[in-house]
Backbone atoms as SQL, in Angstrom:
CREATE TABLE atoms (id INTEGER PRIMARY KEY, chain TEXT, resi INTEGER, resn TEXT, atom TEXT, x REAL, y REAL, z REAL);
INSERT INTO atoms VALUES
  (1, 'A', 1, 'UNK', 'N', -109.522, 88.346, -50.534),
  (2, 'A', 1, 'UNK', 'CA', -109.084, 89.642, -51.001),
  (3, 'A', 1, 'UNK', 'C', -110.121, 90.224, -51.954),
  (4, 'A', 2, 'UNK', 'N', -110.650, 89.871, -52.832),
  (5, 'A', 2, 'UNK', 'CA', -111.795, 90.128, -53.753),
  (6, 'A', 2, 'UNK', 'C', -112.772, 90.635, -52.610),
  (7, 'A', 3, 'UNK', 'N', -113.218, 89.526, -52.231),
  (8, 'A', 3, 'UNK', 'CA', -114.379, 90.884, -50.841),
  (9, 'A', 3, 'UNK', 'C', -114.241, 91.676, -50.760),
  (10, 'A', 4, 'UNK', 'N', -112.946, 91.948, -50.096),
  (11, 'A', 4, 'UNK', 'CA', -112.368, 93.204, -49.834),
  (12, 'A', 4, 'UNK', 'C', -112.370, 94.413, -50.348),
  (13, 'A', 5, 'UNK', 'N', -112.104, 93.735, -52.059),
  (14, 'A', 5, 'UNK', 'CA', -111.862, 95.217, -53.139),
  (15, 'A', 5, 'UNK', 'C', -113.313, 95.241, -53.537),
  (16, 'A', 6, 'UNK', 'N', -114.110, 94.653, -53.445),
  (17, 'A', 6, 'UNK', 'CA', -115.685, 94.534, -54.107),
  (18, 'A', 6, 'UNK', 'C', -116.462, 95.547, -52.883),
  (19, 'A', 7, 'UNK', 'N', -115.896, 95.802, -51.436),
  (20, 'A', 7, 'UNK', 'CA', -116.695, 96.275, -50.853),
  (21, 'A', 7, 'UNK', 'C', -115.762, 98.019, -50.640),
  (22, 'A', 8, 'UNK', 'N', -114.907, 98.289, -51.273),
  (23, 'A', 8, 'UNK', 'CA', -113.984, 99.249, -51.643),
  (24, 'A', 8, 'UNK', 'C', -112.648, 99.460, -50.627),
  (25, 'A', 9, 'UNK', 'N', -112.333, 99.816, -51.498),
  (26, 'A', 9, 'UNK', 'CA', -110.482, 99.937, -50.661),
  (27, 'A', 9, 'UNK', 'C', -110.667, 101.728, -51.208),
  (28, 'A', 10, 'UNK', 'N', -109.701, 101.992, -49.637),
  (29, 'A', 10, 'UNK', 'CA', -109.404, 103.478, -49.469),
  (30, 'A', 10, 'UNK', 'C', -107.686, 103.431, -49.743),
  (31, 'A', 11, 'UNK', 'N', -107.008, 104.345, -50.142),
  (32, 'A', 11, 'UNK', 'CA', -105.584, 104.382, -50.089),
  (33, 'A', 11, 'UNK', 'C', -104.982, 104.391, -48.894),
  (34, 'A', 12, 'UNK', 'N', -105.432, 104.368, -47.515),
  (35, 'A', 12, 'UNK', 'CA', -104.734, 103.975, -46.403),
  (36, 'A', 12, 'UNK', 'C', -104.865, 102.157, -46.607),
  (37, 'A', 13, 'UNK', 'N', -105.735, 101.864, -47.246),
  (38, 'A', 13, 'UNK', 'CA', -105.876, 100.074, -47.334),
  (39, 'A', 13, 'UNK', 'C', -104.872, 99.334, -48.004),
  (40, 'A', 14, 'UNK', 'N', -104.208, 100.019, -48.785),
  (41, 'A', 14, 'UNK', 'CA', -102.845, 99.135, -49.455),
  (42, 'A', 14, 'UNK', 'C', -101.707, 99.944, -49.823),
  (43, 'A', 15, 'UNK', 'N', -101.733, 101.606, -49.060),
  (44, 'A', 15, 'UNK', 'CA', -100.260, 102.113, -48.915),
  (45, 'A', 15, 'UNK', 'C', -100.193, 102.424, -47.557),
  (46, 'A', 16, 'UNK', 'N', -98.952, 101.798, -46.450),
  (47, 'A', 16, 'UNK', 'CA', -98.575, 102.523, -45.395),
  (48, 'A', 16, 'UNK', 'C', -98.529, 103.885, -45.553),
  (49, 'A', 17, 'UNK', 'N', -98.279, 104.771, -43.810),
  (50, 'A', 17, 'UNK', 'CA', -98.274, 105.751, -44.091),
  (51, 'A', 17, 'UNK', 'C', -96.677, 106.283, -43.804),
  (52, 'A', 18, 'UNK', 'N', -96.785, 106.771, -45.383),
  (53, 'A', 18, 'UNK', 'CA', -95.317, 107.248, -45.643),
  (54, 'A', 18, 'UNK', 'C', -94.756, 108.885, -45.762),
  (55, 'A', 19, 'UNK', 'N', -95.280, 109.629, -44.400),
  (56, 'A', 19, 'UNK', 'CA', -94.925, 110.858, -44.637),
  (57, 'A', 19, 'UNK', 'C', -93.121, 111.172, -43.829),
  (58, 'A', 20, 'UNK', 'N', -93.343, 110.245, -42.922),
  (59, 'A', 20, 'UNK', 'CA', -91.802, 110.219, -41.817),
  (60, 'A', 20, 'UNK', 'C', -90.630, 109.623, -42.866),
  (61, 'A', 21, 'UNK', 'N', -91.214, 108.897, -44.003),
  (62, 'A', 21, 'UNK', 'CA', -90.012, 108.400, -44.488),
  (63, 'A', 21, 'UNK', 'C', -89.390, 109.453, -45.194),
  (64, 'A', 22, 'UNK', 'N', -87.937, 108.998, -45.911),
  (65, 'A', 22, 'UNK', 'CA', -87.143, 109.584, -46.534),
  (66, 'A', 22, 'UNK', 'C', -87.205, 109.740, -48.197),
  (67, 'A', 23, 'UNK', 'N', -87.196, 110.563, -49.046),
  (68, 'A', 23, 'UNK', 'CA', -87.193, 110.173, -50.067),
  (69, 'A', 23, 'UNK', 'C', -86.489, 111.266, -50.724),
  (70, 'A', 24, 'UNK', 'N', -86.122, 110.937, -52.410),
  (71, 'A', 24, 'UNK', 'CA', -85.378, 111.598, -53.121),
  (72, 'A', 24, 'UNK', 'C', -84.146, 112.805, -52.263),
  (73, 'A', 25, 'UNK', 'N', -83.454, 112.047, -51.875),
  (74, 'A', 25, 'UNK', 'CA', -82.355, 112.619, -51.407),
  (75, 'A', 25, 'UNK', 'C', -81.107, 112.317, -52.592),
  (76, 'A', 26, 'UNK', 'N', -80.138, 113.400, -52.517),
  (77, 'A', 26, 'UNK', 'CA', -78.987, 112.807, -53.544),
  (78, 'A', 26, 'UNK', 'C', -77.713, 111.563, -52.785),
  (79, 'A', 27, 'UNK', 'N', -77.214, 111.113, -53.501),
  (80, 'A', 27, 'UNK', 'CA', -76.422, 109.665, -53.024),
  (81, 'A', 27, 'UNK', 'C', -75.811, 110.255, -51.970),
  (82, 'A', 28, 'UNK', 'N', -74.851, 111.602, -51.737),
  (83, 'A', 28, 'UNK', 'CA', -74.279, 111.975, -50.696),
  (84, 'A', 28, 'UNK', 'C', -74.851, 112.243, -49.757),
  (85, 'A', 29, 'UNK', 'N', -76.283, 112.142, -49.773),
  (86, 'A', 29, 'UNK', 'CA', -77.075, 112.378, -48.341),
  (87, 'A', 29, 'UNK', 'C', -77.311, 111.142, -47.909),
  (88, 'A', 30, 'UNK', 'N', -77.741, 110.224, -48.864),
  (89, 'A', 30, 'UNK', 'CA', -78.317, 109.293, -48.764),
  (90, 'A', 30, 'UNK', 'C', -76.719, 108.123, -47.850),
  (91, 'A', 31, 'UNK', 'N', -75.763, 108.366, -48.318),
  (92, 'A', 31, 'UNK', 'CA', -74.613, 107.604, -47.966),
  (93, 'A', 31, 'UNK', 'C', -74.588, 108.280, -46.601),
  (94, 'A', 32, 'UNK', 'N', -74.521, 109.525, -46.558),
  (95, 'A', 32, 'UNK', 'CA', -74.431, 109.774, -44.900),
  (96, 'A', 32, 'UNK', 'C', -75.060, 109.804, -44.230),
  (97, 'A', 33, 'UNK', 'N', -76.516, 109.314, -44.362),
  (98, 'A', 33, 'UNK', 'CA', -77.640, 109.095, -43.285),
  (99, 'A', 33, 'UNK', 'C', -77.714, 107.561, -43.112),
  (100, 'A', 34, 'UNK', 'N', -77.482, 106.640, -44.326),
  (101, 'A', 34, 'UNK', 'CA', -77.615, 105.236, -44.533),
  (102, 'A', 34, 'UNK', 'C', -76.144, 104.251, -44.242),
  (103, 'A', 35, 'UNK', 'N', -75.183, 105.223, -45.133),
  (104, 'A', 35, 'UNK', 'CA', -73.835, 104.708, -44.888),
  (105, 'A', 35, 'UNK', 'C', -74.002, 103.429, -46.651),
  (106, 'A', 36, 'UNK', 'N', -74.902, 103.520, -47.117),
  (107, 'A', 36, 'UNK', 'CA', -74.707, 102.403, -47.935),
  (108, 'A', 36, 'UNK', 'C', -76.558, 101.390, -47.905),
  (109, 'A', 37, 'UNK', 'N', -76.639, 100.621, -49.179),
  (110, 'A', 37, 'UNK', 'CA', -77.318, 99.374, -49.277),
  (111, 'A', 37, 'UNK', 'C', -76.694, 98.266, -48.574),
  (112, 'A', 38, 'UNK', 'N', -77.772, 98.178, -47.437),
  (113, 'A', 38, 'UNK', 'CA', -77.015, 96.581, -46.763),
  (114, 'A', 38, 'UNK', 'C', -76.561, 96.733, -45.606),
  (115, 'A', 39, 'UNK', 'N', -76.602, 98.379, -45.068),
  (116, 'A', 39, 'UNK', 'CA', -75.991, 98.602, -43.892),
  (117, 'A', 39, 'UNK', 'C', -77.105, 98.366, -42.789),
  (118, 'A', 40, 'UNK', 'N', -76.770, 98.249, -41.480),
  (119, 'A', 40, 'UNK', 'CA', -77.626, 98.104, -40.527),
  (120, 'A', 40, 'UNK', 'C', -78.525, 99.319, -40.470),
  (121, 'A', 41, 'UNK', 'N', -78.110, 100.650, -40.646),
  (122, 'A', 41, 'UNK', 'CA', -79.234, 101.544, -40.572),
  (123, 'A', 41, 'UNK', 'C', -80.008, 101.359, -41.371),
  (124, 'A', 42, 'UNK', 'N', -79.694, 100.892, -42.653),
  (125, 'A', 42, 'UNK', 'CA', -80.367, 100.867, -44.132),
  (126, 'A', 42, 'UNK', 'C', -81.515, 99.781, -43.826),
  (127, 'A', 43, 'UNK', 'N', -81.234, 98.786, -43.212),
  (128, 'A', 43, 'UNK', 'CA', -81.847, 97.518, -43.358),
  (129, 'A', 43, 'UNK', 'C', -82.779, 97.551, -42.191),
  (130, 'A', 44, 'UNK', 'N', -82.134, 98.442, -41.641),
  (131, 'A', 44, 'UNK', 'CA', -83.711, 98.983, -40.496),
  (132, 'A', 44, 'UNK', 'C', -84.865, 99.468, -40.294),
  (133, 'A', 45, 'UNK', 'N', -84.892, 100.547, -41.194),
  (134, 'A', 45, 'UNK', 'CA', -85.774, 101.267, -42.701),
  (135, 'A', 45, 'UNK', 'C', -86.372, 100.272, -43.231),
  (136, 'A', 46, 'UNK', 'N', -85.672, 99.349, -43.876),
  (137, 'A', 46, 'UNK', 'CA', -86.322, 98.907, -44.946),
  (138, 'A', 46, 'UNK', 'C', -87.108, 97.434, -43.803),
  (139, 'A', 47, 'UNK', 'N', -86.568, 97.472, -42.864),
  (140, 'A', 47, 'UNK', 'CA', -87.912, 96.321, -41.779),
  (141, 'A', 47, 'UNK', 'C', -89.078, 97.020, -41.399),
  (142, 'A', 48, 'UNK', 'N', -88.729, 98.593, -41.218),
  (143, 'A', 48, 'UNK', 'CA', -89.802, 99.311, -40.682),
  (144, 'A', 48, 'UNK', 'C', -91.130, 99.299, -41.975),
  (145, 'A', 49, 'UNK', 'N', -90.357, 99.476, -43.284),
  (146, 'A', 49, 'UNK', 'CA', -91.565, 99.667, -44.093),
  (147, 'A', 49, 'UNK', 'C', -91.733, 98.371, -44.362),
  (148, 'A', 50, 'UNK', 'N', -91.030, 97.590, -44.276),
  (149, 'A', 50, 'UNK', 'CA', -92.191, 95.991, -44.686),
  (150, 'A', 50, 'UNK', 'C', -93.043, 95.506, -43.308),
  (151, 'A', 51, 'UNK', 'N', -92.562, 96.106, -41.945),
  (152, 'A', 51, 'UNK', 'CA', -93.826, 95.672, -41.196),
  (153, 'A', 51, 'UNK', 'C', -94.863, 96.375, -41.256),
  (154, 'A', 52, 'UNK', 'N', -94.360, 98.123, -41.739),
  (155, 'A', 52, 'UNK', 'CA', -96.003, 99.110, -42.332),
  (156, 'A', 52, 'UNK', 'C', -96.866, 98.382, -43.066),
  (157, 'A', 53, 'UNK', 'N', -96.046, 98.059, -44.547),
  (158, 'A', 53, 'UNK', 'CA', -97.271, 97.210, -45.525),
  (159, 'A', 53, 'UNK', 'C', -97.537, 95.773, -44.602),
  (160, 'A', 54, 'UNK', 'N', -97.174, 95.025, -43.808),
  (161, 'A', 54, 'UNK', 'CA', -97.475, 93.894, -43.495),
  (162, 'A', 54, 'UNK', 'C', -99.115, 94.357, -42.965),
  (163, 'A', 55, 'UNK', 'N', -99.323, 95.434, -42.089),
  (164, 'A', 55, 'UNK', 'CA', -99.879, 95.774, -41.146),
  (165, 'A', 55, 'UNK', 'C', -101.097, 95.961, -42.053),
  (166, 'A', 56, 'UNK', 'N', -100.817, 96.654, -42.845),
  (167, 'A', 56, 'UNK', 'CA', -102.462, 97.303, -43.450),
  (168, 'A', 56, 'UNK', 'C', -103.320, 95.885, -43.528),
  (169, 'A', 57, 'UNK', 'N', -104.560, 96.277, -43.458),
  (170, 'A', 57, 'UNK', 'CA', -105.915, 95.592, -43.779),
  (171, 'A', 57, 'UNK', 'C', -105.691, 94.709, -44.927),
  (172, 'A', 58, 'UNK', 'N', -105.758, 95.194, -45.752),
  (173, 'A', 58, 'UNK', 'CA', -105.656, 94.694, -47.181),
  (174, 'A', 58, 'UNK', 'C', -105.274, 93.258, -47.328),
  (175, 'A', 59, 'UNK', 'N', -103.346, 93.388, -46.451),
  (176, 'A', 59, 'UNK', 'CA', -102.436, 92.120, -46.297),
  (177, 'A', 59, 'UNK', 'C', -102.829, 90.869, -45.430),
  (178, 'A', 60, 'UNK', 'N', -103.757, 91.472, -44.586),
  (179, 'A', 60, 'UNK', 'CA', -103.625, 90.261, -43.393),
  (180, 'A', 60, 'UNK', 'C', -104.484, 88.975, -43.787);
């Protein structure tokens, strides 16, 4: 990983790209698109963005 940052990192190198995701919504949106923390939609999201960061350069 030091190589890595010694020969420079760009911000696609250690943030997925997060324009499709969701953010700052209020709880009543957030409950009716998600249904809740823990729900299957919720937890689907949250696989999609840990295989984004898995993916980048940086991680592998």
């Amino acid at each position: 990983m030091q190589r890595k940052v010694t020969r420079g990192i760009r911000d696609s190198d250690i943030l997925p790209k997060v324009v499709d995701l969701p953010e700052f919504m209020p709880e009543a949106e957030f409950r009716k698109r998600f249904g809740g923390i823990g729900s299957p939609v919720y937890k689907r999201m949250m696989d999609d963005i840990e295989r984004r960061i898995a993916a980048l350069p940086l991680y592998r």
